[in-house]
N, C-alpha and C positions, 0 to 999 in steps of 0.2 A: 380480681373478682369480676364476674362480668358484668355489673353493674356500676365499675367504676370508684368503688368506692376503696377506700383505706385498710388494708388488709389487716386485721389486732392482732398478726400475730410480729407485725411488723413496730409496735409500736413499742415505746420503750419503757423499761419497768416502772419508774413514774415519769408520764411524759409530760411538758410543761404545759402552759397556761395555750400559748401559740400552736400546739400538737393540739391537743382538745379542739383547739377551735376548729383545724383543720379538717380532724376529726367529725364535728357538727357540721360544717359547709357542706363535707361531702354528704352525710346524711341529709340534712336537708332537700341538698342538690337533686338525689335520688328519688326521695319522697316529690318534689316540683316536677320533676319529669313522670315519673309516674300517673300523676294527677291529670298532666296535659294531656297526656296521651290517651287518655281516659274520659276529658275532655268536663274534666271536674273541677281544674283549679282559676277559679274565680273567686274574688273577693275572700282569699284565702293567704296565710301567712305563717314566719315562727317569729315567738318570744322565749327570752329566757325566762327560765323560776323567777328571778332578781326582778325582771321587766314588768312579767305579767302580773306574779302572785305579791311581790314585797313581802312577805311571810317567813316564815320559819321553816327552814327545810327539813326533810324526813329524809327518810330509808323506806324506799328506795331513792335514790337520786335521779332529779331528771335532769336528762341529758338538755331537751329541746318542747318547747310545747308547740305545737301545729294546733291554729287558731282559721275560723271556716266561716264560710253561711252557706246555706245552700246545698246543690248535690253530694259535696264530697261528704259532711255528716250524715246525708241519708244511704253513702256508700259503706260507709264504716259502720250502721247500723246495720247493714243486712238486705238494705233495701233493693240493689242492685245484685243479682245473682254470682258469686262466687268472689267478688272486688273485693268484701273485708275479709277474705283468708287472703285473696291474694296479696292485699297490704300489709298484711299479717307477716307472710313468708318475706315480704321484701325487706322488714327491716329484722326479723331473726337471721336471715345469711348476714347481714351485719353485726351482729350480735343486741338486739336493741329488740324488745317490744313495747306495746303502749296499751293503754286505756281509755276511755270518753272521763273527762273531767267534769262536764257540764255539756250542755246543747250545742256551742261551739266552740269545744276546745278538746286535745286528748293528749295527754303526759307520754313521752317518750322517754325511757329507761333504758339503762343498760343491762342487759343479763346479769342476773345475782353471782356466775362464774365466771363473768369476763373480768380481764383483765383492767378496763376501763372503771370499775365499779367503783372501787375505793378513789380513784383521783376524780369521778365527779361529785364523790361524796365531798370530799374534802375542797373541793372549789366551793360546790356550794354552798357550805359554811361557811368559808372563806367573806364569798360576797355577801353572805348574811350579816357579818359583826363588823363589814365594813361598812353596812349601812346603819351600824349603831352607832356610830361612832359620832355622836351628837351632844352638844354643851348640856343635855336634860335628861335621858334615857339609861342613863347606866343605874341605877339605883332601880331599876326596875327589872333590866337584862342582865344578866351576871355573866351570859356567856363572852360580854365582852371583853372581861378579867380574863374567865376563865380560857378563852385560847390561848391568850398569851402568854399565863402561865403554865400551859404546854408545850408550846411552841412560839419561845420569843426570840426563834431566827425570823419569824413574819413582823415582826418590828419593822424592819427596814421594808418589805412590801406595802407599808404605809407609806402615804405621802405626807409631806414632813408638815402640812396642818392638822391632816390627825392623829399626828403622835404628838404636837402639841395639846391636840382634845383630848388623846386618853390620857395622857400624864397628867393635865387637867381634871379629868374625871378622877383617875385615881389620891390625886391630893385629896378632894372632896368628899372620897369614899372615907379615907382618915380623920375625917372629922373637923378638919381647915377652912377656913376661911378664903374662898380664892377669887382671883380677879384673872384671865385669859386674856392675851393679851389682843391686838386686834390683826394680828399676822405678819402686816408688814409694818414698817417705820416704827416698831416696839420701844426702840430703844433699846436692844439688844436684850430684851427680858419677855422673854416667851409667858410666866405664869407669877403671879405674887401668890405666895402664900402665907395669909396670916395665924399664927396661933394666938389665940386668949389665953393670958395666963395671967394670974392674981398679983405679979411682981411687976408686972408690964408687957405687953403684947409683941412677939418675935415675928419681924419680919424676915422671908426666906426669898429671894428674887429666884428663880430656875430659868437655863436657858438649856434650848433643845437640839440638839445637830441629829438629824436623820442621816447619818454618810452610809457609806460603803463600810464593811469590815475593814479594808484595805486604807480607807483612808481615815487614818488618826489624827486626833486633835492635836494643835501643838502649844504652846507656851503664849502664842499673842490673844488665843481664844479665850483661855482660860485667865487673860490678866487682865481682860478687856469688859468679863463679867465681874472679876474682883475692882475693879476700880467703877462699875456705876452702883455696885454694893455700897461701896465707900461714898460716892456722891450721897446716895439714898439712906444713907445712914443706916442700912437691914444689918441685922442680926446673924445671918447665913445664906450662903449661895452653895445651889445643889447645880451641875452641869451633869449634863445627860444626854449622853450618844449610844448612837446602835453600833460601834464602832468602838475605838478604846484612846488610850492615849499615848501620846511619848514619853520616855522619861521625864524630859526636860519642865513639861506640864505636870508631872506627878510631884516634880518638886517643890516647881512655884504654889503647887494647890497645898502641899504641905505647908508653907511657910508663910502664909498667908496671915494678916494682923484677923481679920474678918474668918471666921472656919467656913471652908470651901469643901463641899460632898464631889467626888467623882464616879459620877455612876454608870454605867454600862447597861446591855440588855440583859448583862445576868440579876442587875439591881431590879429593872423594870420589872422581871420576872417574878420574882419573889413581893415585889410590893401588890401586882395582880394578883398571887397567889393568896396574901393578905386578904385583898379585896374583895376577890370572889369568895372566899369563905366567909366573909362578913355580910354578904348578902344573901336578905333572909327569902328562902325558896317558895313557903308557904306565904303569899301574897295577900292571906285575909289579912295577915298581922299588921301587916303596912297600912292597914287603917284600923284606930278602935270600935267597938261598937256603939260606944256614946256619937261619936261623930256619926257613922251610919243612922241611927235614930234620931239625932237633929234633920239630919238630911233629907230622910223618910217625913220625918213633920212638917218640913219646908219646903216641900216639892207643890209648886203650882199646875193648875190645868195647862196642860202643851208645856210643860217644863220641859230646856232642852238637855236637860239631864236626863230624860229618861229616854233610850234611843230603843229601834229596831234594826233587823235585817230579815229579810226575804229569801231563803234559802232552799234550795230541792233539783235535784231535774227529775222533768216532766211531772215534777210534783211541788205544793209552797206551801212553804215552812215558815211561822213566823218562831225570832229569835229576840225576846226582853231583856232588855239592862237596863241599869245605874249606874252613870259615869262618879266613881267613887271622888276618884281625884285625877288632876290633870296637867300637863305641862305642856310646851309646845308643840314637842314633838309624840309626845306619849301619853297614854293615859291607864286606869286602872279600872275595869269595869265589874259588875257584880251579876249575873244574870237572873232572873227573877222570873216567877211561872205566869203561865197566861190563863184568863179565866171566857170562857167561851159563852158570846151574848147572844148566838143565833147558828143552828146547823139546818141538815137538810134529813137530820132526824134518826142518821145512821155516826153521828160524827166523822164523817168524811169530808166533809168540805164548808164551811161556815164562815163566820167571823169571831175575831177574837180582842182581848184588851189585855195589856200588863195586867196586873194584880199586885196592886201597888199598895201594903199598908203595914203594920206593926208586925204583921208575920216575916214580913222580909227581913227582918234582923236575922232570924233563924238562917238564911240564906249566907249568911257571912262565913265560908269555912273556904277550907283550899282547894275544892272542886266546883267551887260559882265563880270565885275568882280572878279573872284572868288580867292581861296584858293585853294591849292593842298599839299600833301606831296612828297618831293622830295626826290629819292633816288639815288644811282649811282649800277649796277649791270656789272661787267667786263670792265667798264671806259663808258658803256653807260648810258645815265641821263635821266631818266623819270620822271614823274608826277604826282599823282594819285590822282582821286578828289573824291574819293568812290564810283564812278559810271565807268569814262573813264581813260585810260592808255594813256595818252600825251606821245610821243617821237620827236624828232627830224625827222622836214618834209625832206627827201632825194633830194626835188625838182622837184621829177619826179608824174606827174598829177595821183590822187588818183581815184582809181575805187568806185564808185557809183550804187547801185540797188535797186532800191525802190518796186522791186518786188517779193511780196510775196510767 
């Protein structure tokens, strides 16, 4: 092509992780040259979805977000005469076009009929559930069961701490008692899992091998878990690879004083597929509304339970909630309406407050509801839902402008 770039028809019917990138660089590459030439790219960059947004990918998928100040968004607006077709045309010969995401940024996509479509879809999921994969958040995300009980060849495309996290996660979704071990110098026991039970409590030790297909477990692996079983006095030991095992190991796991589990990805599969069907999609449930109504009753002035976000281009949007519940990584929030203490007489542009009281219990249903990821950045604690940035409302009446 004459611009250099990766020709799709050259590329292979799913190409991998290394082909895509390849793929991106040279788009990118295109879009930088263009810019300079143009004499626009300044203070100008790309991010991935993964990088920028931390969110939950859609359809369409993007390929690459091109991130600005300055001229090149006033070129893609129109500002410059004929530059946003010509930007336009440059990534449809590629098969890619894009959109303004915000004031400095715009989503680059792949055509709905290119062949590329479906494998950026599928990365981006990909790096989505691998950013779940966290000691707190599975009881909130289900998509993290539910890929891999679609797809539990991506087992092994984990690194072998978080397929000790999710096998962790998924003990916990069963309703166990569990303890993660600290990764390295374990003790050869990746996960304890406890059950309660009215006759006495069953200890279960699990250990986790992430291998290759190709490379099978043998007989020292599996005698090496059954004898700190035996030190530990547990009840049962479950071993667990992405991979399988020898005879020789199938034996000794049979003939064991202590009952030894030998599980596989096709084990892992079926236990996410458990797990994800056990997690309930309608997220008001996950809290009662007695709870919510204490909460409502306890809420203080500048409580930092109750958070906003500022949301719009070329226009600001305030967004209310109530951080329901929370964990390290995650949180559950409730969104709530705003009550308007000052316009400019048209409602267009004003200020505004939560509307915080006994009516917001009515708000509990599975459309105020949502999911967020929780971070903490210099001891301040935000939110992010892959679209808005919740923080802590200060108390003081948010500005409003609904004019474009």
């Amino acid at each position: 092509m004459s611009d250099g770039s990766q020709d799709l028809n050259t590329v292979a019917e799913t190409p991998s992780d290394s082909e895509l990138d390849a793929i991106v660089a040279d788009l990118q590459r295109s879009i930088q040259e263009w810019a300079t030439r143009h004499d626009l790219w300044f203070d100008c960059g790309f991010q991935s979805y993964a990088e920028r947004i931390n969110g939950e990918p859609g359809e369409p998928p993007v390929a690459t977000i091109l991130h600005f100040e300055g001229d090149l968004g006033r070129a893609l607006d129109g500002d410059f005469d004929g530059l946003d077709m010509e930007f336009f045309d440059l990534l449809q010969r590629q098969g890619f076009w894009y959109e303004r995401n915000d004031g400095v940024s715009a989503h680059i996509y792949p055509e709905d009929d290119s062949p590329l479509f479906q494998p950026f879809l599928d990365r981006g999921n990909w790096q989505w559930v691998c950013g779940l994969v966290q000691q707190d958040v599975a009881d909130v995300y289900e998509e993290l069961y539910s890929h891999f009980a679609k797809r539990p060849e991506d087992l092994y495309r984990l690194d072998w701490r978080e397929f000790e996290i999710l096998l962790f996660r998924i003990f916990q979704a069963q309703g166990f008692t569990c303890e993660l071990g600290p990764g390295s110098n374990d003790g050869g026991v990746d996960v304890r899992v406890l059950q309660r039970d009215p006759l006495g409590d069953i200890l279960t030790l699990v250990q986790a091998k992430r291998y290759a297909p190709r490379n099978k477990i043998d007989i020292s692996a599996v005698a090496a878990l059954h004898g700190i079983a035996d030190v530990e006095a547990a009840q049962k030991s479950i071993f667990v690879t992405t991979s399988d095992y020898l005879p020789s190991a199938r034996t000794f796991a049979g003939r064991t004083r202590i009952p030894m589990t030998l599980a596989t990805s096709a084990d892992v599969q079926e236990w996410c597929r458990d797990a994800s069907d056990g997690i309930i999609r309608d997220k008001s449930k996950l809290v009662t509304p007695q709870a919510v109504s204490t909460l409502l009753q306890g809420l203080a002035p500048r409580d930092p339970r109750v958070v906003y976000a500022q949301t719009g281009y070329s226009v600001i949007v305030n967004q209310f909630a109530i951080v329901l519940k929370e964990t390290k990584h995650a949180a559950l929030l409730m969104a709530i309406p705003s009550q308007t203490i000052s316009d400019d007489g048209y409602g267009q542009r004003g200020y505004e407050v939560p509307e915080i009281g006994p009516t917001c219990i009515e708000r509990l249903t599975r459309g105020t509801v949502f999911r967020v990821k929780r971070s903490v950045h210099n001891g301040e604690v935000s939110y992010w839902d892959g679209r808005n940035l919740y923080s802590a409302w200060d108390g003081k009446p948010a500005l409003f402008d609904l004019c474009d």
